[in-house]
C-alpha positions as CSV (number, residue, x, y, z in Angstrom):
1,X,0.0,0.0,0.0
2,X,1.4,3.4,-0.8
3,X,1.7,5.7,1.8
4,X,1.4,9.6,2.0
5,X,1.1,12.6,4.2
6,X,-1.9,14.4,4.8
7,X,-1.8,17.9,5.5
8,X,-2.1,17.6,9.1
9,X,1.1,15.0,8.7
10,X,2.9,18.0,7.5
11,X,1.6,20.1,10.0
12,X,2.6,18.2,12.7
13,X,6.1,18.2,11.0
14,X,6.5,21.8,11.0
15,X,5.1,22.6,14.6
16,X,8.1,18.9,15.7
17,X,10.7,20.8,13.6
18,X,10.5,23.6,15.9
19,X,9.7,22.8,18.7
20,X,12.9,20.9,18.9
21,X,14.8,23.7,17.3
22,X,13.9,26.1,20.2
23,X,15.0,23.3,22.9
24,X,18.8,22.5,21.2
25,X,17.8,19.4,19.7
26,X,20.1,19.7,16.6
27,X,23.6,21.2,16.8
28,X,24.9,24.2,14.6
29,X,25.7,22.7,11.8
30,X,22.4,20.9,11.3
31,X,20.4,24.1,11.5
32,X,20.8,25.4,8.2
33,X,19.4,21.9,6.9
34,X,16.8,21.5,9.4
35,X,15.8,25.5,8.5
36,X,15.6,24.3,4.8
37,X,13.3,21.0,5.5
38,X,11.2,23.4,7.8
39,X,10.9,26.0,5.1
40,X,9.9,22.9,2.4
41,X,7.3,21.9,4.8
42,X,5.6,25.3,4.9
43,X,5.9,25.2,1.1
44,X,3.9,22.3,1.0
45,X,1.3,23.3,3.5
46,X,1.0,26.7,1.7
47,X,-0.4,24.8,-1.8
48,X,-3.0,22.6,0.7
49,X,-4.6,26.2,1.6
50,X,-6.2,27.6,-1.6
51,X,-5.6,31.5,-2.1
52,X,-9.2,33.5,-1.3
53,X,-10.3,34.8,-4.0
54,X,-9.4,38.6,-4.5
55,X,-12.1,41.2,-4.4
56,X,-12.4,43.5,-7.7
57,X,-11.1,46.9,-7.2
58,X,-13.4,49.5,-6.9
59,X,-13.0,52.6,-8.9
60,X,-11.3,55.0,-6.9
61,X,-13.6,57.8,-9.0
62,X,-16.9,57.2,-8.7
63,X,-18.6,56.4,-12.3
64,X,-21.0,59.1,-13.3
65,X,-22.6,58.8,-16.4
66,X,-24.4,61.8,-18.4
């Protein structure tokens, strides 16, 4: 059976990443590629949110019409 992540997986990845970033769980020279995989993740979660759809400008002139 093929496995994947769901988006709360993912979420749960991103809030484990940093949590144990803030309390020293990876040394210096990981941080950079745990910063990377962390910034991935987001990516990801970003495409499971669809963008709201943007309002149409109103004119910043009222129309009047003759």
């Amino acid at each position: 059976m093929k496995q994947t992540l769901t988006q709360s997986d993912y979420q749960i990845l991103a809030q484990a990443l940093d949590v144990a970033a803030r309390r020293g769980a990876f040394g210096a020279g990981d941080m950079a590629a745990v910063g990377q995989l962390h910034l991935k993740v987001i990516q990801i979660l970003n495409q499971f949110t669809p963008e709201s759809p943007k309002e149409p400008e109103s004119p910043k002139e009222p129309y009047i019409k003759d």
